[in-house]
C-alpha positions as CSV (number, residue, x, y, z in Angstrom):
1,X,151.3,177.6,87.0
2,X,150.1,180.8,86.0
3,X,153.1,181.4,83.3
4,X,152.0,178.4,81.5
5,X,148.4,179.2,81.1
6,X,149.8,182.6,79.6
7,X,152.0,180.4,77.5
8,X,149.2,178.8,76.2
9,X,146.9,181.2,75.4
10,X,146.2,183.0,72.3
11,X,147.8,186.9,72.0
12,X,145.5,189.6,70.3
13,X,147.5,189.5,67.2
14,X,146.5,185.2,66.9
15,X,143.0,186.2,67.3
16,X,143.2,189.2,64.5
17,X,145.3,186.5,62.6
18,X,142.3,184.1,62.7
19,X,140.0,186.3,62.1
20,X,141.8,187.6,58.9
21,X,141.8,183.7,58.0
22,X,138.1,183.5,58.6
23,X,137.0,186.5,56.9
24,X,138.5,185.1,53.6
25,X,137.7,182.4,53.9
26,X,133.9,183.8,54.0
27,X,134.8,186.2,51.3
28,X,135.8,182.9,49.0
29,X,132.8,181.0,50.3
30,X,130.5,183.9,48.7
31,X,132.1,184.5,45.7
32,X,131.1,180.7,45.2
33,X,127.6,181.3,46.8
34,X,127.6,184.0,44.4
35,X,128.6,181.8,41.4
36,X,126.0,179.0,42.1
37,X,123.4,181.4,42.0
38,X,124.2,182.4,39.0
39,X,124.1,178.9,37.8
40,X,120.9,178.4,39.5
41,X,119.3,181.5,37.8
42,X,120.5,180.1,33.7
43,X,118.8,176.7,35.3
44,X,115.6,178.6,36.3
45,X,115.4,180.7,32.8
46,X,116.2,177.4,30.7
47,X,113.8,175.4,32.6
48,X,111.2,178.4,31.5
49,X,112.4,178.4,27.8
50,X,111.1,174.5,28.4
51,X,107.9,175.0,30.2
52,X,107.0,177.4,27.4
53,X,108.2,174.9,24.5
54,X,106.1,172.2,26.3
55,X,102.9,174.5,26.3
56,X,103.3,174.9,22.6
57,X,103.7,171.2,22.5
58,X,100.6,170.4,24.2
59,X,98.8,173.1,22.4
60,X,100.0,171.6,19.1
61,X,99.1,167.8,20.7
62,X,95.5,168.9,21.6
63,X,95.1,170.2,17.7
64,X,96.2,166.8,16.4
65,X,94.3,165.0,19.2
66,X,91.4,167.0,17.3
67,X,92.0,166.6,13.6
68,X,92.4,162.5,14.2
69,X,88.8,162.7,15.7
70,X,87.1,164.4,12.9
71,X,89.2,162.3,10.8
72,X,87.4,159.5,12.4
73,X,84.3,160.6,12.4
74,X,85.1,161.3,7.9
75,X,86.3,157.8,8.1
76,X,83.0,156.0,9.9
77,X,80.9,158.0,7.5
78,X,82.8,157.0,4.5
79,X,82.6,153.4,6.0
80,X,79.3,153.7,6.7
81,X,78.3,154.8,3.3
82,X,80.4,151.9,1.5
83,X,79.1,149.4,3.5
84,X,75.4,150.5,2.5
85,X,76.4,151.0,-1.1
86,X,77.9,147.8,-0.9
87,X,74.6,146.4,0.3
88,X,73.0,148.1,-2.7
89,X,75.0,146.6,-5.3
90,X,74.7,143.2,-4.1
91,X,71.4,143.3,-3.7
92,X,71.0,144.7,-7.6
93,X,73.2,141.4,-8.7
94,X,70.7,139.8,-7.1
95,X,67.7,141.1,-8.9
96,X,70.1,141.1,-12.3
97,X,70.8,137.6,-12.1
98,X,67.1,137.0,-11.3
99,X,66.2,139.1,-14.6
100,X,68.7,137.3,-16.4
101,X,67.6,134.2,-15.6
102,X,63.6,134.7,-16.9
């Protein structure tokens, strides 16, 4: 029995053989590593580049967000004014016709 559990186990040069196999294939596995970090860091400076676009874009919202409300603000004193001179000219027919009619 002891001649077949000699038989069956691994010599010195298996074991370097192995470990040959498993050192590239950890070589391989970080040159990948290696390559997906890279990827990862062109992600990380393009998702900056779009942080930094969006700031502007909000900046630039905020402005508009502003103009519209003194536009509004123009627009109900325009309105307001109208609506009063409006008032004013109707009530002048008024007294015009009245005139007219004495």
């Amino acid at each position: 029995m002891a001649s077949d559990d000699s038989k069956n186990e691994p010599t010195l040069s298996d074991v370097v053989d192995i470990l040959h196999v498993v050192s590239d294939r950890v070589e391989t596995m970080g040159s990948r590593l290696d390559a997906v970090d890279e990827v990862l860091h062109t992600m990380n400076d393009r998702l900056d580049a779009v942080d930094e676009r969006l700031g502007g874009i909000e900046r630039r919202v905020a402005d508009v967000e502003n103009s519209l409300g003194d536009v509004q603000e123009t627009l109900d004193a325009v309105a307001h004014a109208v609506d009063k001179d409006s008032v004013t000219l109707i009530e002048h027919g008024r007294r015009i016709v009245k005139l007219e009619q004495v």
